[in-house]
C-alpha positions as CSV (number, residue, x, y, z in Angstrom):
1,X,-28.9,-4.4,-5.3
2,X,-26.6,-2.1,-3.0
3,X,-24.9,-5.0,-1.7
4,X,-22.3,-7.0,-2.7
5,X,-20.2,-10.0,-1.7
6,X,-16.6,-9.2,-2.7
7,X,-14.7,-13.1,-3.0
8,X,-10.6,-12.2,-2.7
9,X,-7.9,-14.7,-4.2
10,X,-9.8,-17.8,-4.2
11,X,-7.1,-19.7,-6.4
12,X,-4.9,-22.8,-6.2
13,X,-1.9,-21.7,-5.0
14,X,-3.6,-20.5,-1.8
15,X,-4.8,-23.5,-1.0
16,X,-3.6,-26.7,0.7
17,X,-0.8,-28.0,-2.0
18,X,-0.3,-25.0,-3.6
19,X,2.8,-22.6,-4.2
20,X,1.8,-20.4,-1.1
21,X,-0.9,-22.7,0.2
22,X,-3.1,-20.9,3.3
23,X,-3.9,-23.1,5.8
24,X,-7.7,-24.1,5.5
25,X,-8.0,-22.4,1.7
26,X,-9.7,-24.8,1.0
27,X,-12.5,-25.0,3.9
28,X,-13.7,-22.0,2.7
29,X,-14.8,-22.8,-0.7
30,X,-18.1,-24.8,-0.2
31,X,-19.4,-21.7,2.5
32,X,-18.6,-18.9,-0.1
33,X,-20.3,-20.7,-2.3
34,X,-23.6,-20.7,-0.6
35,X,-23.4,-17.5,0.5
36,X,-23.7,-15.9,-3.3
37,X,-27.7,-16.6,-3.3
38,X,-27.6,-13.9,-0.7
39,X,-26.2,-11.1,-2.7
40,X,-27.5,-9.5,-5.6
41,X,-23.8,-9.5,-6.7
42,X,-20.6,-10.9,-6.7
43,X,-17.0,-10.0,-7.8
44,X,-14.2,-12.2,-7.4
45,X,-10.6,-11.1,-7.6
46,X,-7.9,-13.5,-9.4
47,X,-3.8,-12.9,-8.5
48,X,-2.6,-12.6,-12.1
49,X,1.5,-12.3,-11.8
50,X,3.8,-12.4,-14.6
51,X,6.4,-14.5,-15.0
52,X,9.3,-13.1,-12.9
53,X,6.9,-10.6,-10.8
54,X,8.9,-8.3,-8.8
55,X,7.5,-9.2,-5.5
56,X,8.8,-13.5,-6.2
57,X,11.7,-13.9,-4.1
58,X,13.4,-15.8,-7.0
59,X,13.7,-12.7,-9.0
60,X,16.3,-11.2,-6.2
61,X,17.6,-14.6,-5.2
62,X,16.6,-14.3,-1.7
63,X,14.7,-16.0,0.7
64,X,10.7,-16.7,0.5
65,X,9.2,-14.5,3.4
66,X,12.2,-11.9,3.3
67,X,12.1,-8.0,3.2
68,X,13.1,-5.7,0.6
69,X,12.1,-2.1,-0.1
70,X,10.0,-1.0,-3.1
71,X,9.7,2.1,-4.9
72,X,6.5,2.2,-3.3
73,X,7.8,0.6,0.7
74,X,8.2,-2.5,1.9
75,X,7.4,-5.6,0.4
76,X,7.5,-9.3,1.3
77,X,9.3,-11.4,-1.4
78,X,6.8,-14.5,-2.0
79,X,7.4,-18.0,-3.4
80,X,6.7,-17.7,-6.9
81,X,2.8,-17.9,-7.2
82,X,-0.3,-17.3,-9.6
83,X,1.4,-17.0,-12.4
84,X,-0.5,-16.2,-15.5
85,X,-2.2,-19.4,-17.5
86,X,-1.2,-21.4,-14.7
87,X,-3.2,-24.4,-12.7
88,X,-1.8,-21.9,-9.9
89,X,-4.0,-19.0,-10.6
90,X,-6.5,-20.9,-11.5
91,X,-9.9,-20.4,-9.1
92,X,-10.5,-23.7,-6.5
93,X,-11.9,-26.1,-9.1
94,X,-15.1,-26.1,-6.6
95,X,-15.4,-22.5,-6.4
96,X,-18.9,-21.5,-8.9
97,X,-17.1,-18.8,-10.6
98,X,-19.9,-18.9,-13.2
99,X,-21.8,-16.6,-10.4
100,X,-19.6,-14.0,-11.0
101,X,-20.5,-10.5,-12.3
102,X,-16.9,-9.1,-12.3
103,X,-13.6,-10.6,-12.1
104,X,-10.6,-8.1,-11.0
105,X,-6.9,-9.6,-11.9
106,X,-4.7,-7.8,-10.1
107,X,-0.8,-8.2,-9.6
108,X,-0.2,-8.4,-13.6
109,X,2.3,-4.9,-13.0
110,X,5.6,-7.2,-13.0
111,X,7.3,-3.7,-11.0
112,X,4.1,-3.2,-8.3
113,X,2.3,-5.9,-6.5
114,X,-1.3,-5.6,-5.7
115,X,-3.0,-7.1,-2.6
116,X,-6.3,-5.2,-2.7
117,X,-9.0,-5.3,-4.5
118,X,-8.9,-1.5,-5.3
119,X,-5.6,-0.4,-5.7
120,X,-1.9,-1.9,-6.1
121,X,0.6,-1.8,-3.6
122,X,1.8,1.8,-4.5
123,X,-2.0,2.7,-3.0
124,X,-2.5,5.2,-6.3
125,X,-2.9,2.5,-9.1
126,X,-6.6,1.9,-9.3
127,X,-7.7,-1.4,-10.5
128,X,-10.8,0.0,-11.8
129,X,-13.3,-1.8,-9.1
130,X,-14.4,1.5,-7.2
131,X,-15.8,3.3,-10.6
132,X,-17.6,-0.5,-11.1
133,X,-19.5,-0.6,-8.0
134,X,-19.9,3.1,-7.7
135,X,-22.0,2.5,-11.6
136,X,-24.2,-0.2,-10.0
137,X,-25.4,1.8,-6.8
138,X,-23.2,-0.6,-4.4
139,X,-22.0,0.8,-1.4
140,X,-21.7,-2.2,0.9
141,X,-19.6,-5.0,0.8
142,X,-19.3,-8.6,2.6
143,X,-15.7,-9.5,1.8
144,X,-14.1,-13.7,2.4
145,X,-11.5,-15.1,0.5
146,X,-7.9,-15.3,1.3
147,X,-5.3,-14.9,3.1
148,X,-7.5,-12.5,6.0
149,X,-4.2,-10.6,7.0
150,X,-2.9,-9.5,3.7
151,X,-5.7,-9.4,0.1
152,X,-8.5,-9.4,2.5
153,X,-7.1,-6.6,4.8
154,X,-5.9,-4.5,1.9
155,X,-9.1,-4.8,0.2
156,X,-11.3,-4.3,3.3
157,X,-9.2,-1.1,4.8
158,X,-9.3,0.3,0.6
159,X,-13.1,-0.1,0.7
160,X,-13.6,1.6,4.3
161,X,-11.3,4.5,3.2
162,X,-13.9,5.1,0.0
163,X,-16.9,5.0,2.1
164,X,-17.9,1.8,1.5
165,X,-19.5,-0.1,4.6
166,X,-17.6,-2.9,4.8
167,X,-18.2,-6.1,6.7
168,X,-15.0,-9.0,6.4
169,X,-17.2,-12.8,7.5
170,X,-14.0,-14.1,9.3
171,X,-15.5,-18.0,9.1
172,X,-14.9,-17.5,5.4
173,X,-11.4,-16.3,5.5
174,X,-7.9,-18.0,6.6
175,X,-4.8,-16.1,7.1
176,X,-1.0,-16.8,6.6
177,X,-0.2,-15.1,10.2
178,X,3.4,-14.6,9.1
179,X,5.0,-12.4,11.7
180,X,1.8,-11.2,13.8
181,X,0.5,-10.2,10.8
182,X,-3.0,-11.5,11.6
183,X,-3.2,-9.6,14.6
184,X,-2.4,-6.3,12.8
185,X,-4.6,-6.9,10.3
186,X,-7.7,-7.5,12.6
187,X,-6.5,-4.2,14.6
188,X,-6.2,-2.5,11.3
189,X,-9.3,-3.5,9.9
190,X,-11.5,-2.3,12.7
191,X,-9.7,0.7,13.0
192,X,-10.9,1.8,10.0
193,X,-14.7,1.0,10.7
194,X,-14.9,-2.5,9.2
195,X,-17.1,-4.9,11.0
196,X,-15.3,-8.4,11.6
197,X,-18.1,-10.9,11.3
């Protein structure tokens, strides 16, 4: 029961056709699925943004995939995407969210944006899953999902830095690569102790 399988952003608008569509979301679904039977549990997170979210690139009128600075550092200004109630945010209609224990919406601050699992961007703002595994005894973690070089990366790095032994199963991931960002993430990722699988 000390292991968990940890399913990031596995929603619409990441995959092919969607608002910020991740090449190959979609391939991913059918081998996450199978791999729940091996774990004892499984959380899923769900991007949840309001309306207007301060990390869309519409709310500045600038460019998708532009720069600005936060309160809380950098932040890349993305399409509009997984907004609340929408077929957007809704899970991959093939994804069996019914095997779910816990669902984590995250990004629902409209002034911080949230890419891990654990904490929002401002990397103080828990979202509450650390207290929930630390409850059920579970201290390791397989992480998919998407997109590897940002959710999956924030999440993995958040759970290494709690103590949490943390593998990411890269055949179950797909990343944006947006700037050498995939590269980065890998590098940052195993600097931190996670095993890439």
């Amino acid at each position: 029961m000390t292991h968990a399988l940890l399913v990031i952003d596995v929603q619409n608008d990441f995959c092919p056709g969607g608002a910020l569509a991740v090449d190959g979301g979609n391939e991913i679904v059918a081998g996450i699925n199978d791999k729940m039977s091996d774990f004892a549990a499984v959380i899923m997170t769900q991007d949840w943004h309001p309306a207007g979210h301060s990390s869309f690139a519409s709310t500045h009128d600038a460019a998708p995939m532009s720069m600005t600075e936060m309160p809380y550092g950098p932040q890349v200004l993305w399409p509009d995407h997984c907004i609340q109630g929408t077929d957007g945010a809704a899970f991959h209609a093939d994804l069996q969210i019914d095997r779910a224990d816990l669902i984590i919406r995250k990004g629902y601050n409209p002034a911080i944006d949230s890419y891990s699992a654990f904490f929002e961007n401002d990397k103080t703002t828990p979202t509450g899953l650390e207290g929930y595994l630390r409850t059920r005894g579970i201290d390791t973690l397989t992480i998919v999902g998407l997109a590897t070089d940002f959710c999956v990366n924030f999440s993995a790095v958040d759970a290494a830095k709690l103590g949490f032994k943390v593998t990411v199963d890269m055949a179950l991931c797909r990343a944006i690569d947006f700037d050498g960002s995939l590269k980065a993430a890998k590098a940052g990722m195993t600097g931190e102790g996670v095993v890439l699988g």
